[in-house]
C-alpha positions in Angstrom: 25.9 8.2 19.7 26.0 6.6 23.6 26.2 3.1 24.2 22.3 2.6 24.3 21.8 4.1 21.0 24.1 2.1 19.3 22.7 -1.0 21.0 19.2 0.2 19.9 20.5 1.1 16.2 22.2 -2.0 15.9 19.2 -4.0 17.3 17.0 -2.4 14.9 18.9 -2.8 12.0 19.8 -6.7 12.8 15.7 -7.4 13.2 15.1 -5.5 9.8 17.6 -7.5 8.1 17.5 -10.4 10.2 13.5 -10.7 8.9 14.7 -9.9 5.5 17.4 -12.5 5.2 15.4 -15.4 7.4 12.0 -14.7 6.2 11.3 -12.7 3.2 14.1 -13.7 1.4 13.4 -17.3 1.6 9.8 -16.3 0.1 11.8 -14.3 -2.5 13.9 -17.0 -4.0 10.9 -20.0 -3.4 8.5 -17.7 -5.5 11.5 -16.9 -8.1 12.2 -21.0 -8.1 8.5 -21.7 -9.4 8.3 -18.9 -11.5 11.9 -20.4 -13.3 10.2 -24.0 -12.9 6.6 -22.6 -14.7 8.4 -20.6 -17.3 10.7 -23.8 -18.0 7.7 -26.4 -18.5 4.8 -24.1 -19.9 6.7 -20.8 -21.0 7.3 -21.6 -24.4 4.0 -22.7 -25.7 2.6 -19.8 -23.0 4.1 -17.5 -25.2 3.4 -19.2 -28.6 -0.3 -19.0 -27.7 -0.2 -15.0 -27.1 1.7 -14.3 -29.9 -0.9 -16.8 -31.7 -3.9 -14.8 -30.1 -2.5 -10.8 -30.9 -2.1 -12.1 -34.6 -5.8 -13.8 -34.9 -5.1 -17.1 -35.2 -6.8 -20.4 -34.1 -5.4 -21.5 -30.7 -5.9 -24.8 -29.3 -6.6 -25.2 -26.2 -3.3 -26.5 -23.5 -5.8 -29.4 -21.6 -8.3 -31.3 -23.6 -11.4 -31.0 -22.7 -13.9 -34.1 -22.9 -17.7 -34.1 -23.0 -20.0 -35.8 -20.1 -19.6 -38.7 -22.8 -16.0 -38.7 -22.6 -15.7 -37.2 -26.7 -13.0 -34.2 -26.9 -14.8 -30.8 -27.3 -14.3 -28.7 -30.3 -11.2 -26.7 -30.7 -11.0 -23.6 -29.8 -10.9 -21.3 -33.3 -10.1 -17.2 -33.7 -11.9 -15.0 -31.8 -14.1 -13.1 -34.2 -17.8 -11.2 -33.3 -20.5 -9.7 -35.3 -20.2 -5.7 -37.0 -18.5 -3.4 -34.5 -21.1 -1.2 -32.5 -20.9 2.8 -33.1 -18.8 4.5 -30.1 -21.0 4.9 -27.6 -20.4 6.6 -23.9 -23.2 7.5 -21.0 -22.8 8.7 -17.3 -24.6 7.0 -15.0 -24.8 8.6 -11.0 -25.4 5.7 -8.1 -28.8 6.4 -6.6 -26.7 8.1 -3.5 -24.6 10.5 -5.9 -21.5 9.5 -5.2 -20.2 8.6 -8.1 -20.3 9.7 -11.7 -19.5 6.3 -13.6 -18.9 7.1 -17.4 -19.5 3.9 -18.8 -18.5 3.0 -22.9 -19.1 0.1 -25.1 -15.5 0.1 -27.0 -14.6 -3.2 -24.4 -17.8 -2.8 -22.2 -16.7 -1.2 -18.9 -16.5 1.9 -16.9 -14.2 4.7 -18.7 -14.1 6.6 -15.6 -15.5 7.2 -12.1 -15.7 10.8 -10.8 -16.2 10.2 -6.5 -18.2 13.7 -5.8 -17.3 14.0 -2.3 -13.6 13.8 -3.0 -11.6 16.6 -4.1 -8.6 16.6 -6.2 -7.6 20.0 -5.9 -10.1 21.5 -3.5 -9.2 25.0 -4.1 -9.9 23.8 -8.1 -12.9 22.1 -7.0 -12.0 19.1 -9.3 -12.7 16.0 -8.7 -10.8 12.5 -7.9 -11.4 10.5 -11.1 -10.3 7.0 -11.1 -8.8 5.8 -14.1 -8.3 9.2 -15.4 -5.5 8.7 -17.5 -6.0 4.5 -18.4 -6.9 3.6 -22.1 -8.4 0.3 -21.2 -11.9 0.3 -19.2 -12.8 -1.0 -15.6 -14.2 -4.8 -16.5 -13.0 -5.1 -19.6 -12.0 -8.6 -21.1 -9.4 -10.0 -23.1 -7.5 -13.0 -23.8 -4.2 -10.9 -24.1 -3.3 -8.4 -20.9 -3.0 -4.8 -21.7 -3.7 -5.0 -25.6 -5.8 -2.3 -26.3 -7.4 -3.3 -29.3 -8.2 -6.6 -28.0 -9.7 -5.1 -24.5 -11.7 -2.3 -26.5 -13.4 -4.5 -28.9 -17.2 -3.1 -29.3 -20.0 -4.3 -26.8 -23.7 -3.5 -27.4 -25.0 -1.5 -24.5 -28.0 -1.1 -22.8 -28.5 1.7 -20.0 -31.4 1.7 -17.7 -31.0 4.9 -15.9 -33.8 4.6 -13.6 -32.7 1.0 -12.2 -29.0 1.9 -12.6 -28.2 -0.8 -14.4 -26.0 -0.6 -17.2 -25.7 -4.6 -19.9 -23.0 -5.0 -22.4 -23.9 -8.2 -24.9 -21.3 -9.3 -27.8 -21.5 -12.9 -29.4 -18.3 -14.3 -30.2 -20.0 -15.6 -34.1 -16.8 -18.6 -34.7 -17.0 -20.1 -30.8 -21.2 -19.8 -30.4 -20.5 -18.2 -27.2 -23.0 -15.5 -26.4 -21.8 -12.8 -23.7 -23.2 -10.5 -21.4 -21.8 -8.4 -18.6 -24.2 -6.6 -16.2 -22.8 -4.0 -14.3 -25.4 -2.9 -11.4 -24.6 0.2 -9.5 -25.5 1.0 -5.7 -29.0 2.5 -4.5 -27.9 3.4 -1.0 -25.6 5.6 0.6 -24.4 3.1 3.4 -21.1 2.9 4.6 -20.6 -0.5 3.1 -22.2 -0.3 -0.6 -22.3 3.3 -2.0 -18.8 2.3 -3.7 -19.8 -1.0 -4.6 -20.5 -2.5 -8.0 -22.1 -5.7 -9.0 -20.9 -7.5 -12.1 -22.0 -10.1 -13.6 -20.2 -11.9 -16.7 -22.2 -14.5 -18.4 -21.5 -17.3 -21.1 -24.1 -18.6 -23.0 -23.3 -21.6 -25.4 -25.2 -21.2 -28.8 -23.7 -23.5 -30.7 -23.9 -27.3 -31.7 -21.2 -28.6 -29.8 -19.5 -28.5 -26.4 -17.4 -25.3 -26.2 -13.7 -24.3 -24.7 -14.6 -20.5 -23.0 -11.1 -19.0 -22.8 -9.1 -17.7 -19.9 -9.9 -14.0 -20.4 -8.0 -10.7 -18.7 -10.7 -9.2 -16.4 -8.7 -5.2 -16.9 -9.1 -3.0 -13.6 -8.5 0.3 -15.0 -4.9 2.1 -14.0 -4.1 4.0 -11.0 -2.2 7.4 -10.9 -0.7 10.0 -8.5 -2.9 12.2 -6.9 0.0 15.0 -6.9 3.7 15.1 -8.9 5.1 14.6 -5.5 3.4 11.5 -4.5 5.9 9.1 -3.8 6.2 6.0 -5.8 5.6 3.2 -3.3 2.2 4.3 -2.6 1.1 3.5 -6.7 0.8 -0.3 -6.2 -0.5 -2.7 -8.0 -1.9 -5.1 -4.9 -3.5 -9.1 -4.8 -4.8 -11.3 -2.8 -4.3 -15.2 -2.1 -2.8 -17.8 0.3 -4.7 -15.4 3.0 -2.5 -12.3 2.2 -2.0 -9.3 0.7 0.7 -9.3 -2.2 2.0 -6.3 -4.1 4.1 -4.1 -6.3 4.6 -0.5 -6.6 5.8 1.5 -9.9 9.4 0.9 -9.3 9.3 -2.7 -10.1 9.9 -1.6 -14.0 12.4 0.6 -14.4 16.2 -0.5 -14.7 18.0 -0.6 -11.5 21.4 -2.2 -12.3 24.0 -0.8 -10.6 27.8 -1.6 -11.8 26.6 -4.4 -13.5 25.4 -6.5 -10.8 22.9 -5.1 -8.0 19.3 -4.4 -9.6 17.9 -6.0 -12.6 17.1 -5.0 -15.9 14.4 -2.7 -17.0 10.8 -4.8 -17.1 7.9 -3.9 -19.4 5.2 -6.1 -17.3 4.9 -8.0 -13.8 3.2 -11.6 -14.0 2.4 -14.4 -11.6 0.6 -17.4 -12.5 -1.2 -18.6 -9.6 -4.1 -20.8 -8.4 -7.2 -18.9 -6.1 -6.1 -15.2 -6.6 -9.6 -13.8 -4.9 -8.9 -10.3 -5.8 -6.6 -7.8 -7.5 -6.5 -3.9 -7.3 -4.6 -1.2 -8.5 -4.0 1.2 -6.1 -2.2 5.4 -5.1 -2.2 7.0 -2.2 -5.5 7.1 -1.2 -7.7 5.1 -3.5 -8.6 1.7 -5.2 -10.2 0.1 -7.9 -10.3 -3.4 -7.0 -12.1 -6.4 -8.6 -13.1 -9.5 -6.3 -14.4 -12.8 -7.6 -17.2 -14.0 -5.6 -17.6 -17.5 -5.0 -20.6 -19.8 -2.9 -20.0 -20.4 0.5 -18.6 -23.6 1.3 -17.3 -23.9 -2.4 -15.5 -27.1 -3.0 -10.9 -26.4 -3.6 -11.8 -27.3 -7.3 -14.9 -25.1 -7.1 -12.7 -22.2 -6.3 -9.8 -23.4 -8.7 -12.0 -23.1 -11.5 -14.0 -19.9 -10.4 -11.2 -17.9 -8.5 -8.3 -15.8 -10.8 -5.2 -17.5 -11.4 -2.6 -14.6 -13.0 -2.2 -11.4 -11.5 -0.6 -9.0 -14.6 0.4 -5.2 -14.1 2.5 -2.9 -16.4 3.8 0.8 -16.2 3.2 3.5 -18.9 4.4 6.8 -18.5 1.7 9.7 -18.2 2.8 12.6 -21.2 3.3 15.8 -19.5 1.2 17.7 -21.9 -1.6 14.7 -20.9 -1.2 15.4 -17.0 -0.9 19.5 -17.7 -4.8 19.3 -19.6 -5.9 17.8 -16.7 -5.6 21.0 -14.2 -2.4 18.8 -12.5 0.9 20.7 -11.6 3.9 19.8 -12.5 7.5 21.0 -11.5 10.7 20.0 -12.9 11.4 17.1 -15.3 9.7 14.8 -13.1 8.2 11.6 -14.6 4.3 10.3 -13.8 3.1 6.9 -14.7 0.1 4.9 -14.5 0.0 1.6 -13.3 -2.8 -1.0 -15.2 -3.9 -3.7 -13.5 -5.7 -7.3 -14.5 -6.2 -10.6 -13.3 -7.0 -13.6 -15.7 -10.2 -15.8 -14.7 -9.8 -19.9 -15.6 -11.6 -21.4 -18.9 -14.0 -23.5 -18.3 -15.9 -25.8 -21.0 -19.2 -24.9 -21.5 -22.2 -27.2 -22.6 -24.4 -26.6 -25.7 -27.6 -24.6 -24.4 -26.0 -24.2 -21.1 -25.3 -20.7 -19.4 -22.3 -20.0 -16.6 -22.4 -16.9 -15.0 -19.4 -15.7 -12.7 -20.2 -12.8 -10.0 -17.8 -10.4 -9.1 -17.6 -6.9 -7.0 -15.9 -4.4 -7.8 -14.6 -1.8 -5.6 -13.9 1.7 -7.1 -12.9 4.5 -3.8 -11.3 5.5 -1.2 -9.5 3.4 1.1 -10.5 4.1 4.4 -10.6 1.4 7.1 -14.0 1.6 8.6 -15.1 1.1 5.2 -13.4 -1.8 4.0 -13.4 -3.9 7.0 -17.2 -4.3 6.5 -16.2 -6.9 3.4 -16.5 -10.4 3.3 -12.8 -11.0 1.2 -10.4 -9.1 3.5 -10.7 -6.5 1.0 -9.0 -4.1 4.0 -5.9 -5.7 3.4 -5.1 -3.5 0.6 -4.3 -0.3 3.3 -0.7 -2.9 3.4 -0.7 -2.2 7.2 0.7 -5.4 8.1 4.2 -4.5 7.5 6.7 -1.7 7.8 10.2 -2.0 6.6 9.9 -5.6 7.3 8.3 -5.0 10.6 4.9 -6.1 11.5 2.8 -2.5 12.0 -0.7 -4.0 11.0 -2.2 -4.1 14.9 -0.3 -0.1 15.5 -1.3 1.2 12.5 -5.3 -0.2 12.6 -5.6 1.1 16.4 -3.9 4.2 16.1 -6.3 4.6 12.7 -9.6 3.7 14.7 -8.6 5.5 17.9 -7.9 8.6 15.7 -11.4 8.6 13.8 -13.0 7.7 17.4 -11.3 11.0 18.8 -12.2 13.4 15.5 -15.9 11.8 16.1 -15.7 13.9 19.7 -13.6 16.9 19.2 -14.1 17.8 15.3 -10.5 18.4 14.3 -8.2 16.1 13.0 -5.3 17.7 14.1 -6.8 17.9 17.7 -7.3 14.1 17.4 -3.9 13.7 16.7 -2.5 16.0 19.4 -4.9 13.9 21.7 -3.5 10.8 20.9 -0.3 11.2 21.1 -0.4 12.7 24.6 -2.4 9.4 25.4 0.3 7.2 23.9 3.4 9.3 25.8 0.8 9.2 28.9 0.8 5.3 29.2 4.6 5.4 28.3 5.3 8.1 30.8 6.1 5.8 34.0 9.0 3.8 31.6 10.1 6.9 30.4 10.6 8.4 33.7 12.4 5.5 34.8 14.4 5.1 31.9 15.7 9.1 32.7 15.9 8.4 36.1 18.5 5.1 35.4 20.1 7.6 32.9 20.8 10.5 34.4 22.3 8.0 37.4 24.6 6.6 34.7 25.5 10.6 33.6 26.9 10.5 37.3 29.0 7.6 37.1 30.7 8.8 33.9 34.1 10.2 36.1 34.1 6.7 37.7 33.7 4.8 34.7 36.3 7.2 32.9 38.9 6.2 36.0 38.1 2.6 35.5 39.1 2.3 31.7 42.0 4.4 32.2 43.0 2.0 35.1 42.3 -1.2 33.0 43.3 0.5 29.6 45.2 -2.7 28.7 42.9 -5.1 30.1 39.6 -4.3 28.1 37.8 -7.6 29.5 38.6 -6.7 33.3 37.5 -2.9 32.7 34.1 -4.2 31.5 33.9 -6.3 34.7 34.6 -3.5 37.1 32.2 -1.3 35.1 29.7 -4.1 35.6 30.4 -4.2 39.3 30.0 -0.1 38.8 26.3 -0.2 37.9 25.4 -3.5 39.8 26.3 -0.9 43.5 25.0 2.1 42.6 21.1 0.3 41.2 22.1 1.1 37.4 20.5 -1.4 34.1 22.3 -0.4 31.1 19.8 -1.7 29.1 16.8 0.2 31.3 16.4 3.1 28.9 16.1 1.3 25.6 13.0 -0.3 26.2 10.9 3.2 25.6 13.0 3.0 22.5 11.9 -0.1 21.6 8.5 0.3 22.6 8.1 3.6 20.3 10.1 2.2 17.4 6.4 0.2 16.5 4.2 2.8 17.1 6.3 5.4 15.2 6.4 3.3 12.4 2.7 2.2 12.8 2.0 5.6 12.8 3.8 6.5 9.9 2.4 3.4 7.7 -1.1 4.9 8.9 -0.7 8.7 8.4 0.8 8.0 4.8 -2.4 6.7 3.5 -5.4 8.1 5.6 -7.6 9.3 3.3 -9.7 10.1 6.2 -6.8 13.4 7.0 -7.3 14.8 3.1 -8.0 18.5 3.2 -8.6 18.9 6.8 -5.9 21.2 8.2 -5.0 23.7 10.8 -3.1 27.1 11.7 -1.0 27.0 8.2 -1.2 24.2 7.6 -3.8 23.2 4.4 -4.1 19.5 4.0 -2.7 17.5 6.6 -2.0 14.4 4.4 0.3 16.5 2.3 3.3 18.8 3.3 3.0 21.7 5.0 4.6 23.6 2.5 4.2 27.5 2.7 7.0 28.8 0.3 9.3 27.7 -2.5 12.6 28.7 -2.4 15.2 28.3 -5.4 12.8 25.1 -5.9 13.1 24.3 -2.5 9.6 23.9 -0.8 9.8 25.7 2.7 7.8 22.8 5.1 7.8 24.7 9.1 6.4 21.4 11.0 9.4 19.0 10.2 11.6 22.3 11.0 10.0 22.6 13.9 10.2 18.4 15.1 14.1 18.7 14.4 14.3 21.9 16.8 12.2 20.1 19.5 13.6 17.1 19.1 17.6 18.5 19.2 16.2 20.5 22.7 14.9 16.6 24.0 18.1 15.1 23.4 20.4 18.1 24.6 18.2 18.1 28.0 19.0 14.3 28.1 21.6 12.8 30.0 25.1 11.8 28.5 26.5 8.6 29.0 28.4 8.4 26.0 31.8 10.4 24.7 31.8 13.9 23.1 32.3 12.3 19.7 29.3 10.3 20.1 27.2 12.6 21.6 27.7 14.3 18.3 27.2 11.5 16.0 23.7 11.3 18.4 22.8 15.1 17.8 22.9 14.2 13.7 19.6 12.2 14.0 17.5 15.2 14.0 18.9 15.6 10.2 18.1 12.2 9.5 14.5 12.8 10.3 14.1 16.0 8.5 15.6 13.9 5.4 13.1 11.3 6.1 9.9 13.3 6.9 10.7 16.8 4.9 8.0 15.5 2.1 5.7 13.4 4.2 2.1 13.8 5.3 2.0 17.1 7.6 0.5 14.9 10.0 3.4 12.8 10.5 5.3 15.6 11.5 3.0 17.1 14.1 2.4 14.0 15.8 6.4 13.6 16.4 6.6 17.3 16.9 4.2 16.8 19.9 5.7 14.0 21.2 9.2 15.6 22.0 7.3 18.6 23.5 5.8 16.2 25.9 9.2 14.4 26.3 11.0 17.4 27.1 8.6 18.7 29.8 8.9 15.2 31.0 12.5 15.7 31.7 12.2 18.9 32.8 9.8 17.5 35.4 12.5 14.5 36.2 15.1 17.1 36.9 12.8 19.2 39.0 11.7 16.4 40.9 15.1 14.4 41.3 18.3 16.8 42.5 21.7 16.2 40.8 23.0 13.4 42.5 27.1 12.9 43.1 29.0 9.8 42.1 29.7 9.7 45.8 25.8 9.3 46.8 25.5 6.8 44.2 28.1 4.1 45.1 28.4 2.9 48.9 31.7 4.1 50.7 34.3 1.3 51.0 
C-alpha cells in the first residue's frame, strides 16, 4: 500500500472511529445513564405491576388521578371482558387490490397482509406476506408486550366488505370501558394511500365513576427474512422521536461475550421508555409494517405527551425450520431465522363517565420505496436508515443516487441500464480530478529514483530526508496529497450507494444477461456449498487491472499489500445485491480507459524533465 493509500485508510478509519468515540458514543453512554437512572427509580414497581398484570391481579395505577372536582378516580381493577367470541378470520382486498388483509378477532387485528404485486419467489409465484410467521396481530392491544394470550383476547367483529371497513368492539365488564377499533382500508390506488390503513381505537366510559384507561401495547406484527441469506442488519426493529430515526436489528439478542468481557449477555427483549415516540416499525430488507400516531396540528407538548407513544419494545424468536420449510422458503445448512415483533405502548389517560376518547393512528404495511414514503406527513421515509453508513452520514448520496436511478429507469426501461448510466455520469463529473490526480501520480512514479537517492543519502537523518523530498515535489509541480481527493470524494458515494442498493425494493426481480434479481446475488452455481457469484469475480479482475495500470509511488512490499484490496472487496460484496457489484464493476472499466487515455495522451516523462537542472 503507497503513501496515499495509507493516508486515505488511516483517514478513513480515524473519521469512523473518531465519530464513534466523539459522537455516538457519547449518545451511547447518556441513553444507558437514563435507562440505569429509570430502572433505579421506577424499575421495581415497573416490574411488580407486569408480573401483577400476566397473573390477573388488580393494579393500581403509578399517578393518581383526580376528577375535574379534585376527588381521586377509581382504582384500576383486573382486566376481565364478557364470554370469549368464536374464532373468527375474513380476507378483506383494498378497493385497488393490492393487498389481501386477513383480518381475525382473537386480539382484533390483521393476521396477515398478502401485497399482490410483490413476489416472494417469482419463479413460485408466491407472495410477500407480512407477518407471515408472527403469532400476535397487526393492532393488537395489551397491557403486557409480547404475551400472547393477553394480545389475542377475543374481539367481536364486524366486516363490511363493500365499504372495506373492518370494527372490532370488546367491553372491559370490571373498568366500564367500552372499546372499539376501526380499521378502514384504502379505496384508491395512488402512490400515497394504496398501502395505507386508518385505525381508529376508541374508549368509551360506561360506568358510574371516573375511569383510569391503561397504558396498552399497540403490537405491529413481526418482520422476517425474505431469503435464508438475508443478512441480519437489514431485520430491524426501527422508531421515531427527538426528529430521528432510531433502531435495532436481530443481533441485539443473542450473546456476544467474548473472553469474558467484550459483548454482553444474551437479551430476551429491547425496551426504551420514552416521551413522544411518533411511530414504530418492524422492518427486513425490503418492507415495513409501521404504526404512526396521529396527532392535531398545532397540538399542545402535553397534548402530544399524552397522545404520542412513550415505550418502544421488540423481541426475537426464532423461526422452526420445519415452520419456514411449509412455507415454500429454502433453506441450506444449519442456518438460524428469526422474527423480530414489534410494539409501542400509548399513555393512559383518565377517562370521564359518559365521555368517549378516540386516538387515530395509520398504519403502514409495504414496501419501502422512497417515492412513496416521502409523500407522508411523519417522516415516515426515515425508516430506509439512509442517513448513516458506518458512522458516516450517506442520507443526501444515497436519496439522489435512489431518485436519479428511478428518474433514469423512467427513460430507458432497464434497471441495470439505469445503473450503468449513472455511474458513467458520476465518473464523468469526477473525470477532470481523476485525470489530475493520475497526472500528479504518474509525475511522482518519475521521481521515485530521486526520492530512493535522497533517503539513502539522509538514511540517518529521517527529518532532513523528508525536507529534501519536500523540496523534491515542491520543483518538479507535485501535491502529495493531490490524488486522494477522488478517493475521498468516492468513499461517500460508494457507501451511499451501497446503503441504497441494499434496500431498493424498486431493483427486486428486475435483472439482466445472467443475472435474475438484481437485489440479490448473482449466483449461477453452487459448488461444494459454495455459491458461484461472476459480477463480484469480475469487479475484483477489473479492479486488480485499474490498480496495476496505476502508477507506483510506493515500495514493492506495499504495492502488494495495495493489490490485496481486490480480496477485501470480494469478502465484502460476494453476497450483496448484484447491483452493487455492477455498479463498481463499471466504474473500474471507466477508470481504466481513463488511464489508458492519460497515458496515451501524456508521454512517459524522465526525472530529468521533471526537476529544473542545477
Amino acid at each position: 500500500m503507497d503513501r496515499k493509500a495509507i493516508i486515505i485508510l488511516i483517514v478513513t478509519v480515524a473519521v469512523y472511529f473518531g465519530y464513534h468515540f466523539a459522537v455516538q458514543r457519547p449518545k451511547d453512554l447518556a441513553h444507558a445513564k437514563a435507562i440505569a437512572e429509570w430502572d433505579k427509580t421506577h424499575g421495581a414497581e415497573w416490574r411488580a405491576q407486569q408480573a401483577a398484570k400476566v397473573k390477573g391481579t388488580p393494579v393500581a395505577p403509578q399517578t393518581p388521578v383526580v376528577t375535574a372536582s379534585g376527588q381521586p378516580a377509581a382504582p384500576v381493577p383486573a382486566l376481565e371482558s364478557k364470554p370469549a367470541e368464536p374464532a373468527k378470520t375474513e380476507t378483506v382486498s383494498s378497493i385497488p387490490g393490492t393487498v389481501d388483509y386477513l383480518f381475525t378477532n382473537a386480539g382484533g387485528g390483521i393476521a396477515s397482509a398478502t401485497l399482490k404485486e410483490h413476489f416472494d419467489d417469482k419463479t413460485l409465484q408466491t407472495l410477500v406476506k407480512l407477518n407471515e410467521f408472527g403469532s400476535i396481530p397487526i393492532g393488537a392491544l395489551s397491557e403486557v408486550a409480547g404475551n400472547d394470550a393477553l394480545a389475542k383476547v377475543p374481539w367481536a367483529m364486524q366486516v363490511d366488505q363493500a365499504a372495506r371497513v373492518v370494527t372490532f368492539t370488546r367491553t372491559d365488564e370490571v373498568r366500564k370501558i367500552e372499546m372499539v377499533k376501526k380499521f378502514t382500508l384504502p379505496r384508491e390506488k395512488t402512490l400515497k394511500d394504496e398501502y395505507i390503513i386508518g385505525l381508529d381505537i376508541s374508549y368509551k366510559n360506561v360506568g358510574e365513576a371516573l375511569v383510569l384507561v391503561p397504558s396498552s401495547y399497540l403490537h405491529l406484527g413481526s418482520s422476517s427474512p425474505l431469503r435464508y441469506d438475508e443478512l441480519s442488519t437489514y431485520q430491524t426493529f426501527n422508531w421515531w422521536k427527538d426528529g430521528s430515526n432510531h433502531s435495532i436489528d436481530t443481533s441485539y439478542f443473542p450473546n456476544t461475550k467474548t473472553l469474558g468481557i467484550f459483548g454482553h449477555e444474551a437479551r430476551t427483549e429491547y425496551r426504551e421508555n420514552s416521551e413522544q415516540i411518533r411511530w414504530a416499525a418492524v422492518v427486513n430488507q425490503y418492507f415495513a409494517t409501521m404504526a404512526v400516531v396521529l396527532t392535531e396540528p398545532g397540538a399542545t407538548e402535553q397534548k402530544l405527551r399524552d397522545t404520542l407513544a412513550n415505550t418502544a419494545w421488540a423481541n426475537r424468536t426464532e423461526i422452526p425450520k420445519d415452520v419456514w420449510r411449509g412455507a415454500n422458503r429454502a433453506l441450506s445448512g444449519d442456518i438460524q431465522l428469526f422474527r423480530l415483533d414489534g410494539a409501542m405502548a400509548l399513555p393512559q389517560f383518565a377517562l370521564e363517565v359518559g365521555k368517549t376518547e378516540t386516538r387515530k393512528l395509520q398504519i403502514f404495511a409495504g414496501p419501502r420505496e422512497l417515492r412513496r414514503l416521502r409523500l407522508y406527513d411523519n417522516n415516515e421515509s426515515d425508516v430506509l436508515a439512509y442517513d448513516s453508513f458506518l458512522g458516516l452520514p450517506t442520507g443526501p448520496f444515497s436519496k439522489f443516487l435512489l431518485i436519479s436511478m428511478s428518474w433514469l429507469y423512467s427513460k430507458v426501461g432497464s434497471y441495470a441500464l439505469a445503473i450503468v448510466l449513472l455511474t458513467i455520469l458520476v465518473k464523468s463529473v469526477l473525470w477532470p480530478l481523476q485525470s489530475k490526480a493520475n497526472k500528479n501520480m504518474k509525475k511522482m512514479a518519475d521521481l521515485n529514483p530521486e526520492m530512493k537517492r535522497i533517503q539513502d543519502k539522509y538514511k540517518a537523518e529521517p527529518v532532513k530526508a523528508q525536507q529534501e523530498i519536500g523540496k523534491l515535489f515542491k520543483k518538479a509541480g507535485v501535491n502529495p496529497l493531490s490524488g486522494c481527493w477522488p478517493i475521498f470524494i468516492q468513499i461517500p458515494i460508494f457507501m451511499g450507494f451501497y446503503n441504497m442498493l441494499g434496500k431498493a425494493v424498486e431493483l427486486r426481480h428486475h435483472g439482466f444477461l445472467w443475472v435474475h434479481d438484481l437485489s440479490a446475488p448473482d449466483t449461477v452455481a453452487t459448488i461444494l456449498g459454495l455459491p458461484i457469484n461472476p459480477l463480484p469475480l469480475l469487479m475484483a479482475a477489473t479492479m486488480f487491472i485499474s490498480m496495476q495500470l496505476t502508477p507506483s509511488t510506493g515500495d514493492p512490499m506495499q504495492r502488494r499489500m495495495f493489490m490485496l484490496m481486490p480480496l477485501m472487496f470480494i469478502f465484502m460484496c460476494y453476497n450483496f445485491a448484484s447491483a452493487l457489484a455492477l455498479y463498481w464493476t463499471v466504474q473500474n472499466i471507466i477508470s481504466i480507459v481513463q488511464i489508458l487515455i492519460n497515458k496515451r495522451n501524456n508521454p512517459p516523462a524522465g526525472t530529468a524533465q521533471l526537476i529544473p537542472a542545477k
